[in-house]
N, C-alpha and C positions, 0 to 999 in steps of 0.2 A: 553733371548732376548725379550725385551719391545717391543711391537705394539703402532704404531700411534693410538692414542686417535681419529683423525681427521679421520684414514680409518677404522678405525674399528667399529664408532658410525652408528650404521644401522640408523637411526633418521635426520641423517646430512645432508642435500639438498646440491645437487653437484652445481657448480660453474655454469654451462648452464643454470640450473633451476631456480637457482637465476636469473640471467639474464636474463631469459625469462618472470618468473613472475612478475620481476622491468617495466620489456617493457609493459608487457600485463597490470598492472596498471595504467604506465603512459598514454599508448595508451586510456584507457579509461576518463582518469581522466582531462591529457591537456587542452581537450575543454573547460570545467569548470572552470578553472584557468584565460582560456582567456574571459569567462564572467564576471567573477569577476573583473579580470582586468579594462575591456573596460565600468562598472558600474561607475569608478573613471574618468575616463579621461574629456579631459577642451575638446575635439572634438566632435561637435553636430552632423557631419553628415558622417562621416566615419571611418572607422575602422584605422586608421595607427599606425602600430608599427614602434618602441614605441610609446607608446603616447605623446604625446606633454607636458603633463601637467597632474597630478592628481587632484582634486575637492571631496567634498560630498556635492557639491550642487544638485547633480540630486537627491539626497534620498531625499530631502526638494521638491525640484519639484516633486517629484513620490506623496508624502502626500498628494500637495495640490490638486490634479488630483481628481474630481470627480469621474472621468469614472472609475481610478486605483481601487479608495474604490469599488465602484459601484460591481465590478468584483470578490474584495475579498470578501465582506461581501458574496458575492452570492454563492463563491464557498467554504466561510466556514460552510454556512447554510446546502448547498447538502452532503457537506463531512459528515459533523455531522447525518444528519438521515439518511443519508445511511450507514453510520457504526452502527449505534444504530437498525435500520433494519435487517444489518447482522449480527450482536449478536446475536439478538434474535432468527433469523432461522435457522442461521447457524450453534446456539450451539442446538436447535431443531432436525435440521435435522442430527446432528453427534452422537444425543446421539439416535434416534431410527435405525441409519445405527449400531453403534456399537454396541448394545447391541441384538438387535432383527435379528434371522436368518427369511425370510420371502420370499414366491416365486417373484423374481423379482425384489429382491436388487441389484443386479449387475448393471443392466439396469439402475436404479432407481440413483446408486453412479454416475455412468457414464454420466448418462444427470444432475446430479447436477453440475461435475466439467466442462460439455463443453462451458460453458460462457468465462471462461476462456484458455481454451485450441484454440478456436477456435480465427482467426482474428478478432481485433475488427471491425476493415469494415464489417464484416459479422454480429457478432452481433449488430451491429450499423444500418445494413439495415434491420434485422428483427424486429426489436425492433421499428424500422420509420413504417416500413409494419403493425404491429402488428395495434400500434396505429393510422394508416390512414383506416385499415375496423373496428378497433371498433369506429369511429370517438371521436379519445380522442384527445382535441386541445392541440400544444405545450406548455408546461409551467414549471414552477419549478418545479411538482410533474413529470413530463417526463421525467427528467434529474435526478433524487433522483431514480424511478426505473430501468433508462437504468443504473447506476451507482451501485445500489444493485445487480444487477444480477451476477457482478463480487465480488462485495466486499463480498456477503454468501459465496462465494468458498474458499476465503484466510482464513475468520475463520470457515468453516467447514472444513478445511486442518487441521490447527491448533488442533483445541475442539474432531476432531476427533482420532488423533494419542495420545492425552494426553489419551483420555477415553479410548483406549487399551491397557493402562501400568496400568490403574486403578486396584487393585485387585478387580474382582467383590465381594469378601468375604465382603467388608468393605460394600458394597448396601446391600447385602442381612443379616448381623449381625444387622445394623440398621433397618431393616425392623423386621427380629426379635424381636429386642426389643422394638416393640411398633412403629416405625416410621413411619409416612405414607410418599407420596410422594414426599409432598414438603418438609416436614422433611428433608429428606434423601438428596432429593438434596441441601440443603442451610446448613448444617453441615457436610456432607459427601463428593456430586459431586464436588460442586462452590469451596471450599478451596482445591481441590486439582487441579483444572483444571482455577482457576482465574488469575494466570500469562499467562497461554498459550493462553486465553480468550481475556485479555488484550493485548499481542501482535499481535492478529488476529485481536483486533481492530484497534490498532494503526497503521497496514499495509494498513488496509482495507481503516483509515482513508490516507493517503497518497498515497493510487493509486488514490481514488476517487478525491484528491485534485488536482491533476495532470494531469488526465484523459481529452483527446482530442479527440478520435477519435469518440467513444461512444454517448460524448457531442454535438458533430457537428450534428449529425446525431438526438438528442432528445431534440435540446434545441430551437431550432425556432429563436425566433428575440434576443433574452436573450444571453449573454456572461459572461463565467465564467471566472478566472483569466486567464489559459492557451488557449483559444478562443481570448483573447483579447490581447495574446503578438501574437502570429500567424495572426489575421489582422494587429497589428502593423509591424510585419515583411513585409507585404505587401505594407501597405504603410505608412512606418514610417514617423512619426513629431519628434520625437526627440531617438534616436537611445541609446544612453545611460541610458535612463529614460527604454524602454525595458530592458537592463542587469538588472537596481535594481531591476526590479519585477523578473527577472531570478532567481538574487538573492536569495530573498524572497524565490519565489518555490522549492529552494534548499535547502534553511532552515529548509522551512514546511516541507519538504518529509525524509529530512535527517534525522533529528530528533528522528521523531516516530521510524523508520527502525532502528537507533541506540539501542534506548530502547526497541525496541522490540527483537534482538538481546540479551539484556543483560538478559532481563525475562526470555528466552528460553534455554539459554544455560545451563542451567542446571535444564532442565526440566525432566531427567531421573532418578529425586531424587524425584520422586513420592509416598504418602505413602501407603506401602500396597503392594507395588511392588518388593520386594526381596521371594526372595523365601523361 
């Protein structure tokens, strides 16, 4: 007597769970569709569905907007040294957590990851706190460190979990044979821990791009891209011209998260690491 293929495949998601997770996608996903949507439409000042009419005139009106560039250039600048910032510390501080046992690491991992763990209204007021008793005036460099304080955590997540599948044999064989430091790490660490490096960036770059609540709180009179669709929602001049930058910030963040995804997923092909 033959068995169903279909009940007996342990692997096969049952007919609710399909269903569940179709809804739980759409549920998130909807809203986005209707931004996309409402960047086309011929209606300057309200939302009707359907729309009336589809246009790409507003991508043409978004271009020639000072204010729009003004906004991107600014939040491409922060993005950029605030990922290049948390590179550097963040692959820093994952390679002295993972290698070095030392009294008071625990403490030491745990206030590294609570930037992130915590709300950012919270970090957002200390951060204002911070810099009103050291009297540091608001400006670009404000908004590049309220924005690093997250972006070290996403790639010391990253730089750190790669560096514990590393065999340490392969540090210490290069050390043997002559390697100093930096040797070791730019022929041994970097090529094996450069994709996961890379995806910590590319995440890092994409919160920082997107980042509101942080920014309100570090940026003074200055407006980064997502700062200046939020006073447009307040008080919009042309409602459609907000979706295309929506757009845009769905581009920029999607993106990176894509590739960064595809670097990782097969990040447990590390070499050195079979047993």
């Amino acid at each position: 007597m033959r068995s169903d293929p279909k009940r007996s495949d342990p692997n096969r998601a049952s007919l609710p769970l399909k269903l569940g997770a179709g809804f739980g996608i759409l549920f998130m996903h909807l809203p986005l569709g209707f931004i996309i949507l409402y960047a086309f439409t011929t209606e300057e000042r309200s939302y009707a569905f359907p729309p009336p009419g589809l246009t790409l005139k507003w991508f043409a009106v978004a271009w020639e907007r000072q204010d729009i560039r003004d906004a991107l250039g600014l939040s491409l600048q922060v993005a950029a040294i605030a990922t290049v910032a948390a590179l550097v510390l963040g692959t820093l501080a994952a390679g002295a957590l993972s290698r070095f046992r030392f009294f008071g690491r625990e403490p030491v991992t745990l206030l590294l990851i609570l930037p992130i763990a915590l709300p950012g209204i919270v970090t957002g007021m200390a951060l204002r706190t911070a810099f009103g008793v050291a009297d540091i005036p608001f400006s670009f460099w404000t908004i590049v460190l309220g924005h690093a304080t997250f972006c070290i955590v996403v790639v010391y997540n990253n730089a750190v979990a790669r560096l514990r599948r590393l065999n340490p044999s392969l540090i210490e064989a290069s050390m043997d044979l002559g390697g100093n430091a930096f040797q070791t790490f730019f022929h041994v660490i970097l090529p094996n821990t450069a994709t996961a490096l890379l995806a910590g960036g590319m995440l890092a770059f994409a919160l920082s791009f997107d980042e509101v609540i942080v920014t309100t709180f570090t940026a003074g009179q200055q407006s980064t891209l997502p700062i200046w669709m939020l006073q447009e929602l307040v008080r919009p001049r042309q409602r459609p011209v907000t979706n295309v930058v929506a757009v845009l910030v769905i581009i920029a963040t999607f993106l990176p998260i894509l590739a960064a995804y595809y670097l990782t997923r097969g990040g447990e092909a590390v070499e050195g690491s079979g047993k």
